[in-house]
C-alpha positions as CSV (number, residue, x, y, z in Angstrom):
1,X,-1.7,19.4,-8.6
2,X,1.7,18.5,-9.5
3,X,4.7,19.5,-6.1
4,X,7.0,21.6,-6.9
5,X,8.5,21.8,-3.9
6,X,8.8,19.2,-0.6
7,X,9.9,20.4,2.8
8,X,10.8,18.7,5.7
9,X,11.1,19.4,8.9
10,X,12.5,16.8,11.6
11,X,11.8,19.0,14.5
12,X,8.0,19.6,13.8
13,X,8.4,15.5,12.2
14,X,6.0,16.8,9.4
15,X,6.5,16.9,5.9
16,X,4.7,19.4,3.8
17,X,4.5,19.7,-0.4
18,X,3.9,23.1,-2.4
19,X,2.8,23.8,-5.8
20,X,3.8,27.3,-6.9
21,X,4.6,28.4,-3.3
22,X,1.1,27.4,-1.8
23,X,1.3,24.4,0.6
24,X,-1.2,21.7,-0.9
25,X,-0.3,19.1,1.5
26,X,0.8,18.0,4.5
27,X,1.9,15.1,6.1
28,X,3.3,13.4,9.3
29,X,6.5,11.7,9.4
30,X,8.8,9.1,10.8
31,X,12.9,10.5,10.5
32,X,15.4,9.0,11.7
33,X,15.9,7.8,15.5
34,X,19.3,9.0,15.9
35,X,18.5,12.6,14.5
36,X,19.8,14.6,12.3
37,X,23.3,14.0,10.3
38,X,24.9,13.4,7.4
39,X,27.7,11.1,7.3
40,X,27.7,7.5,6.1
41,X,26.6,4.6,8.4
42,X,25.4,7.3,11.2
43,X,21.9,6.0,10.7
44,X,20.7,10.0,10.8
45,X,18.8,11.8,8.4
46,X,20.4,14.0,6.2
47,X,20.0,17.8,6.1
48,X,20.0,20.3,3.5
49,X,18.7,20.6,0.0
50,X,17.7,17.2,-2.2
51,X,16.0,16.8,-5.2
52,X,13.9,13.6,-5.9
53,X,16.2,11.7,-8.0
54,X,14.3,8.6,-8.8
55,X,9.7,7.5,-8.4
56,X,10.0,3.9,-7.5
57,X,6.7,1.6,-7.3
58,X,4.6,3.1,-9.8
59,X,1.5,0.5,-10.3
60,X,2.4,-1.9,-7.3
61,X,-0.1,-2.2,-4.6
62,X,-0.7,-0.2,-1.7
63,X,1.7,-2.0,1.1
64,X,3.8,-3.5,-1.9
65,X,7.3,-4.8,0.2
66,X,10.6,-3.6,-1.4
67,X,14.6,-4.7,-1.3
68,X,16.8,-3.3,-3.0
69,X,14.3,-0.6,-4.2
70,X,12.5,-3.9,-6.0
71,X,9.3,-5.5,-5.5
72,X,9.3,-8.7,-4.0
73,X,5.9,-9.8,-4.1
74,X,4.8,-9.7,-0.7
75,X,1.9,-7.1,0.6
76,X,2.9,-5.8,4.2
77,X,0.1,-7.5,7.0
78,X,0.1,-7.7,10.5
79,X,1.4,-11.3,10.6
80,X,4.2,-10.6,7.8
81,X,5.6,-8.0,10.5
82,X,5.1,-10.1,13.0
83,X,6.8,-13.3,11.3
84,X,9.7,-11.1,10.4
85,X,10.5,-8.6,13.7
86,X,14.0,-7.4,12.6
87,X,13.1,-6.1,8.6
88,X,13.2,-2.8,7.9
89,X,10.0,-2.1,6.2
90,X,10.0,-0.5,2.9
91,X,6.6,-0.5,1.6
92,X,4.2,1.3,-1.4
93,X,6.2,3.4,-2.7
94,X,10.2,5.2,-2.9
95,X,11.0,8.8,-3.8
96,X,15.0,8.4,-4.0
97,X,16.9,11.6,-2.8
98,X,19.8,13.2,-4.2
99,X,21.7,15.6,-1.9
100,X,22.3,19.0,-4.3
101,X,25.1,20.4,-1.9
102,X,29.0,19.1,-2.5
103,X,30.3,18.0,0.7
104,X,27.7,18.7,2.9
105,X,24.8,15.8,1.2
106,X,26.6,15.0,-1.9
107,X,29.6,12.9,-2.4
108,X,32.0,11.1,-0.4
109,X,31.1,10.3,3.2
110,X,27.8,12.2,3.0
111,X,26.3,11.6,-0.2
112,X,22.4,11.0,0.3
113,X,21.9,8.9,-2.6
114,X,24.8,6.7,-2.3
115,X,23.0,6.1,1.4
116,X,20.0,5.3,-0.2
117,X,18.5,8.0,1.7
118,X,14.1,7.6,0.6
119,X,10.7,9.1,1.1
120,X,9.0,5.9,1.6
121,X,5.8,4.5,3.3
122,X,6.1,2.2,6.6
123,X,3.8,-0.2,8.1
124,X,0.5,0.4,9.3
125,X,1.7,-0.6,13.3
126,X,5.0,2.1,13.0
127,X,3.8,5.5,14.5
128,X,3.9,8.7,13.2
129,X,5.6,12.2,14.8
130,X,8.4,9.8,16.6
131,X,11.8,9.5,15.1
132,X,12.0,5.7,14.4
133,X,14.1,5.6,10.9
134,X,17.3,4.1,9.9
135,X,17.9,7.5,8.3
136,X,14.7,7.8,5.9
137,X,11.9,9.5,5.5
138,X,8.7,7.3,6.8
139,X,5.0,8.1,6.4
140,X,1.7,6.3,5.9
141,X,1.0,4.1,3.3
142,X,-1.8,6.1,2.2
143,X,0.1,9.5,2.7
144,X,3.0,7.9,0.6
145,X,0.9,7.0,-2.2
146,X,-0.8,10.6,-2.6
147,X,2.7,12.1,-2.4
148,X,4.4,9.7,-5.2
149,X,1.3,10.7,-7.3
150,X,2.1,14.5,-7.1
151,X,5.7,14.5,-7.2
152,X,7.7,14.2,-10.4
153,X,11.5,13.4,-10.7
154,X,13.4,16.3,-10.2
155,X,11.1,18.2,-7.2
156,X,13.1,19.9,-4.7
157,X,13.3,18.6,-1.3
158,X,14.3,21.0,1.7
159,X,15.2,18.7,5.5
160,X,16.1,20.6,7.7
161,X,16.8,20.2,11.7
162,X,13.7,22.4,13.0
């Protein structure tokens, strides 16, 4: 069953799709460590309403590493963390965001694109229902994988605070 809708809550750290206006999934998250916000550089996670602007990953494997929203080949383990302690993990799958309101998630300092602002899955050692981000939206590899599958370009994505 194809989402429709995504909403977000940093408060609850949950995430939770609906088809039609009946929640079909639901899923723990990872936000962003220094809370909510929307400017530039802040390292928060922005507020407000998104829409998925771009499905990044289709066909790579489950843990599949990513810079620059690009493959590189590597498969997230244990010992790849390990060997490499300061990288920001960007694994499976991205669901790009787009903020959809001017000035307050879109354009200038607090456009949510141009911050490269994802739904994305993290590695298997992160935990879940702690804000840990840089700003994006972590959750499971597996969750991440089920999500990308349901959600087309153009869902609607509501974060919001509580």
């Amino acid at each position: 069953m194809s989402l429709d809708h995504i909403h977000i809550s940093i408060g609850k750290q949950q995430l939770t799709g609906f088809s039609a206006g009946l929640a079909v999934c639901c899923y723990p998250i990872s936000s962003a460590l220094n809370g909510p916000g929307e400017q530039n550089g802040s390292g928060c996670t922005p507020r407000g309403a998104h829409r998925v602007r771009a499905r990044i990953g289709e066909g790579q494997p489950l843990g599949a590493v990513y810079r620059g929203r690009r493959p590189t080949g590597e498969v997230w383990t244990p010992s790849l963390a390990a060997a490499n302690p300061e990288r920001d993990w960007i694994l499976t799958r991205i669901l790009w965001l787009c903020g959809n309101q001017p000035g307050f998630n879109r354009g200038g300092a607090v456009d949510s694109q141009r911050r490269y602002i994802y739904l994305h899955g993290t590695g298997d050692d992160q935990p879940m229902g702690v804000p840990l981000s840089h700003g994006c939206i972590r959750l499971r590899n597996k969750d991440m994988l089920e999500l990308f599958e349901r959600t087309p370009v153009g869902c609607t994505v509501q974060i919001d605070a509580d």
